[in-house]
ZAKE-463594 format. One record per atom (N, C-alpha, C): x negated, y, z. Coordinates in steps of 0.1 Angstrom, whole numbers, padded with zeros to 4 digits, always signed. Atoms other than C-alpha are relative to their C-alpha. Example, Ala and Ser with C-alpha at 12.3 -4.5 7.8 and 13.67 -1.06 7.14 Angstrom:
-0009-0012+0000-0123-0045+0078-0009+0012+0000+0009-0011+0000-0137-0011+0071+0008+0011+0008
//
This chain:
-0005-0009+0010+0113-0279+0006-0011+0005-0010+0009-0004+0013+0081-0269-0010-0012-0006+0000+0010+0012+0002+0053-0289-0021-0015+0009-0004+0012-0005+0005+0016-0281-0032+0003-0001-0012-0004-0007+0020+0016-0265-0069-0019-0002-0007+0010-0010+0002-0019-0267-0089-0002+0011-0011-0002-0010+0010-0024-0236-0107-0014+0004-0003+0005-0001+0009-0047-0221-0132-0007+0018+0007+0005-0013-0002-0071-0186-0118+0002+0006-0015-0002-0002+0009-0062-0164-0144-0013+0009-0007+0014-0008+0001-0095-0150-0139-0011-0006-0007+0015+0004+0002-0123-0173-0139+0006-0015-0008-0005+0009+0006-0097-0201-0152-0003-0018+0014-0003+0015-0010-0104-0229-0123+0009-0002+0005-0013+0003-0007-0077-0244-0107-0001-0002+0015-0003+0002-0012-0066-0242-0073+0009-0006+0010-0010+0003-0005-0044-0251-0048+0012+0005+0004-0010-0014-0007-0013-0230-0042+0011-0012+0013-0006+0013-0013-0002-0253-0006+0016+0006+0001-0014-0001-0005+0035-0257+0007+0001+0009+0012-0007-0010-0010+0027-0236+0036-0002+0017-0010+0005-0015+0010+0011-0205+0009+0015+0000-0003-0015+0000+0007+0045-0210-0004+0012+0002+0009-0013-0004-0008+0064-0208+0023-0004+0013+0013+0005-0010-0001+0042-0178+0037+0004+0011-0011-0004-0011+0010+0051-0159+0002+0013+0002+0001-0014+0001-0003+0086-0167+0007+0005+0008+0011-0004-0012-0015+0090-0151+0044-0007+0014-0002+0004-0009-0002+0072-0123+0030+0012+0007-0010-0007-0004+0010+0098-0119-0001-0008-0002-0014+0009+0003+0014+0066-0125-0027+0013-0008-0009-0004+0010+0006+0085-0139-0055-0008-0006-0016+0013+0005+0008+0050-0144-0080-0007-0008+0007+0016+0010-0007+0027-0171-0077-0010+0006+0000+0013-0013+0002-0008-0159-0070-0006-0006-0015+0006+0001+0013-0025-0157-0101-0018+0000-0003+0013+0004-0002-0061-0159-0091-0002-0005+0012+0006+0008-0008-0078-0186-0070-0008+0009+0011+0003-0001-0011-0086-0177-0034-0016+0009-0001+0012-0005+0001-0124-0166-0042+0001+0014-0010+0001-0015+0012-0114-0140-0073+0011+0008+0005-0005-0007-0008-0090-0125-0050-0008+0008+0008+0012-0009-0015-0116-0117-0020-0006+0006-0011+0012-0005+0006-0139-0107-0048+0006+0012-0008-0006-0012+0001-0114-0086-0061+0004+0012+0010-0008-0006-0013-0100-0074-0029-0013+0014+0004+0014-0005-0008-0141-0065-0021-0002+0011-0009+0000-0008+0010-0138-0049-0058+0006+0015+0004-0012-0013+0000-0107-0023-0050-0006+0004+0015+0004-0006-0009-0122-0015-0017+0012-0006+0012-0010+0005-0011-0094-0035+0003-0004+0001+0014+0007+0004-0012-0093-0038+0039+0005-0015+0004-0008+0015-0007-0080-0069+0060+0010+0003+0001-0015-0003+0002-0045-0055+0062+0002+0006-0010-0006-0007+0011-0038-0041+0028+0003+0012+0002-0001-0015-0003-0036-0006+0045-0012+0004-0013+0004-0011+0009-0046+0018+0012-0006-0011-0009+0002+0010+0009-0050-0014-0010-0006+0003-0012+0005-0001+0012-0075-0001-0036+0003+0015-0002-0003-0012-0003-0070+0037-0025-0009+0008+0006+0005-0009-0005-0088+0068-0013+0009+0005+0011-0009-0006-0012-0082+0082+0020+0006+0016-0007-0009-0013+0005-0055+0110+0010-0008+0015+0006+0005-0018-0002-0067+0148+0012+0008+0007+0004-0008-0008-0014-0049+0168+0042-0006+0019-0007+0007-0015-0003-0051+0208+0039+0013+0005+0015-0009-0009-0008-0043+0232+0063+0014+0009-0004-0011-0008+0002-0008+0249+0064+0007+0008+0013-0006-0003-0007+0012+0269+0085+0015+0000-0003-0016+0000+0004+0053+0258+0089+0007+0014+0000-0009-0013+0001+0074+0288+0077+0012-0003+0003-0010-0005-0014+0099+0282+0100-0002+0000+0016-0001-0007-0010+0089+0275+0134-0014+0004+0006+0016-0009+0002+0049+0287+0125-0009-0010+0010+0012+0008-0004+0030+0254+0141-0011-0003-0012+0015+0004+0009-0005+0249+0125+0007-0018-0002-0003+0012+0006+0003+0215+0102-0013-0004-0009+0006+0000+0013-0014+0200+0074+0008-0011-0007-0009+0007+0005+0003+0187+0045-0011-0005-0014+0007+0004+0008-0009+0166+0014-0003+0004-0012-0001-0012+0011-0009+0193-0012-0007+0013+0000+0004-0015+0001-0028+0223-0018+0010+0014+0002-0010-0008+0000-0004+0251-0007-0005+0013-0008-0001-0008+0011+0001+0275-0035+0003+0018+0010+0000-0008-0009+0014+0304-0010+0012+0006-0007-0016-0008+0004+0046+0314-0032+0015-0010+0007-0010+0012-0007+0067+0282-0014-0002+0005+0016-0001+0006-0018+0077+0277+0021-0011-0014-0002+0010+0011-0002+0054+0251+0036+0010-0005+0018-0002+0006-0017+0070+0228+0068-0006-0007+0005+0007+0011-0006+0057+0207+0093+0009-0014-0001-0010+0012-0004+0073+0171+0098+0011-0001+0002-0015-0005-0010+0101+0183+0119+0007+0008-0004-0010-0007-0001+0112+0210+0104+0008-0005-0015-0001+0008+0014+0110+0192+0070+0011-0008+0000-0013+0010+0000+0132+0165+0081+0015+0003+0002-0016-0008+0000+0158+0186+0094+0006+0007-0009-0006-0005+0011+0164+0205+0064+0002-0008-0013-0004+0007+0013+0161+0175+0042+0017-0009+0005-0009+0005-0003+0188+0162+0065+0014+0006-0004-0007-0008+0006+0210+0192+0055+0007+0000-0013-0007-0003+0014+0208+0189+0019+0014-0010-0007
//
C-alpha cells in the first residue's frame, strides 16, 4: 500500500527518506502531512523547543499552579490562574459538576 517517498528538508534542503513503514506509522496515528524536515533538523529542532521523548509539553513551559480555596465544598486546590477574589474559585470536582448542570 505504501511505498518509500524521497522528499526535500525544508530546512536545510537535503533529501531524505520518508519509508513505507514512516508512512504507515503516520497513518495509524491520523498524521495526514508529510514530514517536512529530514530526520536530523527535526531532533535539532525538537532539542531547539525544549521537547521531550513523548511530546508531553512539546516546546512549552511547565504551567503556573496557585493556590485556591473551592467555594463550595472549601478543599485547598490550585488552579491555573491567578485568582482575582471577586469570582468563585472550584476544585476539579466541584467544577465538573456544575459544568455538568449548565
Amino acid at each position: 500500500m505504501f511505498q518509500d517517498k524521497v522528499l526535500a528538508c525544508k530546512e536545510c534542503g537535503r533529501e531524505f527518506e520518508f519509508t513505507a513503514s514512516e508512512q504507515e506509522f503516520y497513518a495509524e496515528k491520523g498524521f495526514t502531512n508529510e514530514p517536512g524536515r529530514c530526520p536530523e533538523c527535526r531532533a535539532a529542532r525538537k532539542a531547539r523547543m525544549g521537547g521531550s521523548s513523548n511530546n508531553s509539553g512539546y516546546g512549552r513551559q511547565e504551567r503556573q499552579m496557585y493556590p485556591a480555596t473551592c467555594a463550595s465544598c472549601g478543599v485547598e486546590t490550585t488552579v491555573p490562574f491567578q485568582p482575582r477574589g471577586d469570582k468563585p474559585v472550584y476544585c476539579r470536582d466541584c467544577f465538573s459538576s456544575r459544568r455538568s448542570n449548565w
